[in-house]
MIVOFI-987840 format. One record per residue (C-alpha): x, y, z; residue in three letters. Coordinates in Angstrom, 2 decimals, m for minus. Layout:
! MIVOFI-987840
ATOM|u|v|w|residu
ATOM|X|Y|Z|Ala
...
This chain:
! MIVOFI-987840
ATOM|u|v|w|residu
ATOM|174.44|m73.79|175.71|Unk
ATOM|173.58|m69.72|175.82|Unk
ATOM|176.26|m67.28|174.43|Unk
ATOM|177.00|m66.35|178.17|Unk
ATOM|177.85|m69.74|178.57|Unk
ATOM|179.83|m70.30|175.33|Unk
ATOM|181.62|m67.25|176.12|Unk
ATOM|182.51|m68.48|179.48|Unk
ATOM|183.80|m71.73|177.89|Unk
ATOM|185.81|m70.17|176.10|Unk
ATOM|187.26|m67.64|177.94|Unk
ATOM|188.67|m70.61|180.73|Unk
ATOM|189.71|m72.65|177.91|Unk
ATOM|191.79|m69.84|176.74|Unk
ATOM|192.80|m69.46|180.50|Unk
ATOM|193.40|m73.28|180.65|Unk
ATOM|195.45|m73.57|177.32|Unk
ATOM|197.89|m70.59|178.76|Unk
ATOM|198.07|m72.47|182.13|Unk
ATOM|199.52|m74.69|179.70|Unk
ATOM|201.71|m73.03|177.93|Unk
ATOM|203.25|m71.71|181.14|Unk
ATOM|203.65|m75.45|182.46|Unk
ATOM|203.55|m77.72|179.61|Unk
ATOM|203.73|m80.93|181.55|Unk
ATOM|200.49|m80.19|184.11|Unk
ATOM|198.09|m82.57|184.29|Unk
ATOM|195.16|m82.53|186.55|Unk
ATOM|191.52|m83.40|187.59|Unk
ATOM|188.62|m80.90|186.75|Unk
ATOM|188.77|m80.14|190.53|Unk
ATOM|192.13|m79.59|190.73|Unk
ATOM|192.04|m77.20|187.35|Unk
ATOM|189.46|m75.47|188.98|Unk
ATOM|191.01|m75.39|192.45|Unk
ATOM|194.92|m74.81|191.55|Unk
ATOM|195.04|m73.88|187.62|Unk
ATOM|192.06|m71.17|187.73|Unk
ATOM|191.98|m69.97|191.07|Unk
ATOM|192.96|m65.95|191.83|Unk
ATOM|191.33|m64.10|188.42|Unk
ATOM|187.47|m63.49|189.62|Unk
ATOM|186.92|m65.80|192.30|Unk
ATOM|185.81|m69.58|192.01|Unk
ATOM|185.41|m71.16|188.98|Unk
ATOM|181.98|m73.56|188.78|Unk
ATOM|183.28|m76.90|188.05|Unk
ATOM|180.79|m77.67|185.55|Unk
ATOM|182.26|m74.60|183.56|Unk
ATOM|185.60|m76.64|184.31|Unk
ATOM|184.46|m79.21|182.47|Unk
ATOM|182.63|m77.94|179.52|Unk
ATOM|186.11|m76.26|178.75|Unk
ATOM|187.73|m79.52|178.99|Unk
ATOM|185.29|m81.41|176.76|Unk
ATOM|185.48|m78.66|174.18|Unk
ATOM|189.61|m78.47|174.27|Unk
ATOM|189.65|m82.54|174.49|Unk
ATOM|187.02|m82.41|171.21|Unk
ATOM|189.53|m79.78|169.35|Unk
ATOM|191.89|m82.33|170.02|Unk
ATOM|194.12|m79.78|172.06|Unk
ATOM|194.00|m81.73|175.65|Unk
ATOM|194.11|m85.42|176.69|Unk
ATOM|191.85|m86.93|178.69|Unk
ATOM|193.61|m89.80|180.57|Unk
ATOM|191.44|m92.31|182.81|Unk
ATOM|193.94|m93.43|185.85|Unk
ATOM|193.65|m96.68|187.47|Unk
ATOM|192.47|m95.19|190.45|Unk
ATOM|189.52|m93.89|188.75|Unk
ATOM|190.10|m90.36|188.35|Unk
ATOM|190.23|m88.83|184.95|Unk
ATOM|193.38|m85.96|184.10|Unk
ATOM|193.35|m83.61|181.62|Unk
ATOM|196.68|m82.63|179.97|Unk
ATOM|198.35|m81.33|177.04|Unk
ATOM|197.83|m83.45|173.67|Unk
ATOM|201.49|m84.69|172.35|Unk
């Protein structure tokens, strides 16, 4: 990953962990975090972005990831 791209991870993480401070029992898809939790500040956020974010939050032990039965995979707040 580039700096432009670790800054970018970053910076949504940082907007993802105060999405979750402001609604501490979300939990969502990478598209829907993209779509719903991101949306407004700058336009679109890429989804791969989305999920580089997510990996590095899940690795810091700061989100869950949690595999439905359905298939999908939600991210949300690590108890």
């Amino acid at each position: 990953m580039s700096g432009i791209q670790d800054e970018r991870t970053v910076r949504i993480a940082m907007r993802i962990e105060a999405h979750l401070r402001e609604c501490p029992n979300a939990a969502d898809t990478v598209e829907g975090i993209a779509a719903w939790w991101l949306h407004g500040e700058g336009g679109p956020v890429d989804q791969e972005c989305v999920q580089q974010a997510l990996d590095f939050l899940v690795a810091q032990g700061k989100l869950a990831c949690i595999h439905s039965p359905d298939g999908h995979v939600l991210y949300a707040r690590h108890m």
